[in-house]
N, C-alpha and C positions, 0 to 999 in steps of 0.2 A: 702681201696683198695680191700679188701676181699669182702666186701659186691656188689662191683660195679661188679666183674666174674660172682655170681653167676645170678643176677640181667640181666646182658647182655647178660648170656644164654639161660635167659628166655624170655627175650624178642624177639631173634633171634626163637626161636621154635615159640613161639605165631607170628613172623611176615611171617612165613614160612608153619605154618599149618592151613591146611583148604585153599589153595588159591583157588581162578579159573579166569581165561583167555577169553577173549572175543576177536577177531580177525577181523581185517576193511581191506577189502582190496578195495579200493574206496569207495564206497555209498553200497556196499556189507560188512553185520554183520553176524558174526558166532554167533551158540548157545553157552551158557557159559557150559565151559568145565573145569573138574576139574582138578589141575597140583600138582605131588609128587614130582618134583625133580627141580632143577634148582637153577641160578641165576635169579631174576624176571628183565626184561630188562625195563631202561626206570628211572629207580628210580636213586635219588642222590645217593644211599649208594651201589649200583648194582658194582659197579666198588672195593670197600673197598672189600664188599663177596668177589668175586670173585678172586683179589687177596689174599685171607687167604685163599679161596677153593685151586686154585692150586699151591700155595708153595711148600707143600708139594710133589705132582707126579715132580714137574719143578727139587727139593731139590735130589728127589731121581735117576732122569735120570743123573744128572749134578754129582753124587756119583759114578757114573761107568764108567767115565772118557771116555765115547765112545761117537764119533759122531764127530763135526766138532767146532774148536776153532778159532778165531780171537786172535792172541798172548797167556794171558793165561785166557781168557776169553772164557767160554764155550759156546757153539750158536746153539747145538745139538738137543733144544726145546725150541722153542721161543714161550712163552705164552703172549697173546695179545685178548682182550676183550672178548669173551667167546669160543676162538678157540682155539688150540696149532699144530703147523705144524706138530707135528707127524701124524695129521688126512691125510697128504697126504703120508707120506712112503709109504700105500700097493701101491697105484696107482704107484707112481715113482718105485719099487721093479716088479711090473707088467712088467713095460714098459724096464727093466730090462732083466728078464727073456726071455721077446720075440726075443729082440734083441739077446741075449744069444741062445735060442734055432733057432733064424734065421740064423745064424751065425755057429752054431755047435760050441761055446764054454762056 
């Protein structure tokens, strides 16, 4: 079991470094471009990443007991395929503020 950790961290860097991305949008091909960051989309194992990616930020929002519950289930950040609805807060806090300042309160 020891040998399988180190083994599966090595093979996650080697599957991660060095990529590059080639982009089809119809019968139109982009030049290959090189990529540092991400889940690679498209792959069987893209789904496995990405949930060990965001445990973590989901583990730590879901730690400060803020946000919005169904019973005692927390619903504050719902992560789902390579998004997380916190990407919309500024927007909805925008539309917020307008009303606020339209409003005088």
């Amino acid at each position: 079991m020891r040998l399988l950790r180190p083994l599966t961290l090595r093979f996650l860097v080697a599957f991660y470094t060095n990529q590059s991305i080639r982009i089809q949008w119809g019968s139109a091909m982009s030049t290959i471009c090189s990529v540092s960051n991400g889940v690679m989309q498209g792959r069987v194992v893209s789904p496995i990443h990405f949930t060990v990616y965001i445990n973590e930020p989901l583990s730590r929002l879901s730690a400060t007991k803020l946000g919005c519950y169904i019973g005692n289930m927390f619903c504050g950040a719902l992560g789902y395929t390579n998004d997380i609805t916190l990407s919309s807060l500024k927007y909805m806090l925008n539309i917020c503020h307008q009303f606020a300042e339209a409003y005088d309160v």
